[in-house]
C-alpha angles and dihedrals in degrees: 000000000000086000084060098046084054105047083049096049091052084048096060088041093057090049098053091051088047088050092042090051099049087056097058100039087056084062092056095257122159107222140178130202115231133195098240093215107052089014086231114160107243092215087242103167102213095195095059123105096242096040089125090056098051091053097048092045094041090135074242127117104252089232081060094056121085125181119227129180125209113252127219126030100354098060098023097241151115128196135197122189120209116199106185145350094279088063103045084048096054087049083052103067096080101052123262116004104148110107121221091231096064117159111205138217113188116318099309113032117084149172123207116194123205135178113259117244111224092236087057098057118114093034114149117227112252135147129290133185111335092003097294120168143230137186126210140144110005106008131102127227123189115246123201134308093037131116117254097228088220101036100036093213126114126260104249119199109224092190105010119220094253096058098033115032117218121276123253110246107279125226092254093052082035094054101044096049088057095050108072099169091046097047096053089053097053095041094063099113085080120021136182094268132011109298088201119078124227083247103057088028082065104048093057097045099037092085092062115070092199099059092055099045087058088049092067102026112112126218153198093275137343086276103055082044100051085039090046092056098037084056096047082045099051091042083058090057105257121154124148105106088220092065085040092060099037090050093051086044102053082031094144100220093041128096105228100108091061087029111069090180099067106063082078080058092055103052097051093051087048084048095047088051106051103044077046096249093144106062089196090086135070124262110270106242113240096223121077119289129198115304149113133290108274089242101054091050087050096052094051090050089048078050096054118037103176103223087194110119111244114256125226112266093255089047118257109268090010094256 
């Protein structure tokens, strides 16, 4: 009985992604089909004839299988992704921004999907206010249903692209796309590459013994270990997301130094963790937690400007 809850389960999973699909494909957009656990591209060719069957015949679990579309010009669109209050606020400033096409994951985490304007094609993806970010040519973004590989809970559409079109790009997102220098400056809360040194990084952890331990433990794979520290680090008390991110990147027994891609994997596990959208760790605390004065944070980002171009939240190419 369970074997055939399962096969029927799967069943109804492929069929969604077939009818999904369908249904973007129909709107011109360009999509690819990803295993959802190595975010491989399964070579799926959308324009082909038996693209449904191959889909639906991948040799993959259907629960394994997300579906991402290609973002700028040959799609027509371009995405923003807003993690928590501080970031829609900051959006806000300028008047509307929300478009009327948004793709939700849990209560906080949204995409908003906009058309894209001709003069904007060819725009590369990059940082605005609070660290928000936007896809556009050449990345690739997940659509619903897919799994969101941290969460583990699936995209959801709150007013689906065939019954709301998406937005034009609004004067706030506008503006912001065609103000480099302030938007750098606006954007510091997460950056491109850690913003803390080893050094400094030391010296605050190097009072909690579970932190370091954590620090050295090894596990089961490079996501058990970077959870496993995050969570060490939060139940110490840490909360600023610039010493987070510093402590997974300089992590000793993880791979982000020779893995560029991960660093996008970093900061939305950071981001989970902290608006409480993985219930897995513990509450972060309001009042002020270990870390270092704001000026000295802010000298070592002004030090070290990453000049590496931000990659989309699911990784470009899906190495």
């Amino acid at each position: 009985m369970d074997r055939i809850l399962d096969l029927k389960a799967e069943l109804d999973r492929s069929n969604s992604l077939i009818d999904y699909a369908n249904k973007y494909l129909n709107l011109g957009w360009r999509l690819v089909a990803i295993n959802a656990e190595s975010g491989r591209d399964l070579r799926i060719d959308f324009k082909e004839e038996n693209w449904a069957e191959c889909l639906g015949g991948s040799g993959i679990d259907a629960s394994k299988i997300n579906l991402g579309v290609y973002a700028g010009s040959l799609s027509g669109l371009l995405v923003i992704e807003v993690a928590n209050e501080a970031q829609k606020s900051s959006l806000g400033k300028g008047g509307e921004w929300r478009s009327h096409c948004t793709a939700k994951l849990g209560t906080v985490l949204e995409k908003h999907f906009y058309s894209l304007p001709s003069a904007l094609q060819g725009l590369s993806s990059k940082f605005l206010a609070n660290g928000v970010k936007f896809w556009a040519d050449g990345d690739i973004t997940l659509l619903p249903p897919s799994i969101d590989p941290i969460a583990q809970r699936p995209w959801q559409w709150q007013h689906p692209p065939w019954d709301i079109a998406p937005s034009p790009l609004p004067f706030p997102i506008l503006h912001l796309l065609q103000s480099p220098q302030e938007t750098a400056a606006a954007g510091y809360g997460f950056q491109d590459g850690p913003t803390v040194s080893w050094q400094e990084l030391y010296c605050l952890i190097s009072p909690f013994e579970t932190v370091l331990q954590a620090f050295t433990n090894r596990a089961a794979s490079k996501k058990d270990y970077y959870e496993e520290l995050l969570k060490a680090a939060l139940e110490a008390g840490f909360t600023d997301s610039e010493i987070l991110l510093s402590l997974l990147w300089h992590a000793p027994l993880g791979d982000a130094q020779h893995y560029p891609q991960r660093w996008d994997y970093l900061q939305n596990l950071v981001s989970l963790a902290q608006t409480g959208e993985w219930p897995q760790f513990p509450n972060v605390p309001k009042e002020s937690s270990p870390s270092f004065p704001r000026r000295a944070l802010l000298s070592s980002g002004e030090r070290r400007i990453n000049k590496r171009q931000p990659i989309s939240r699911r990784g470009k190419g899906h190495e």
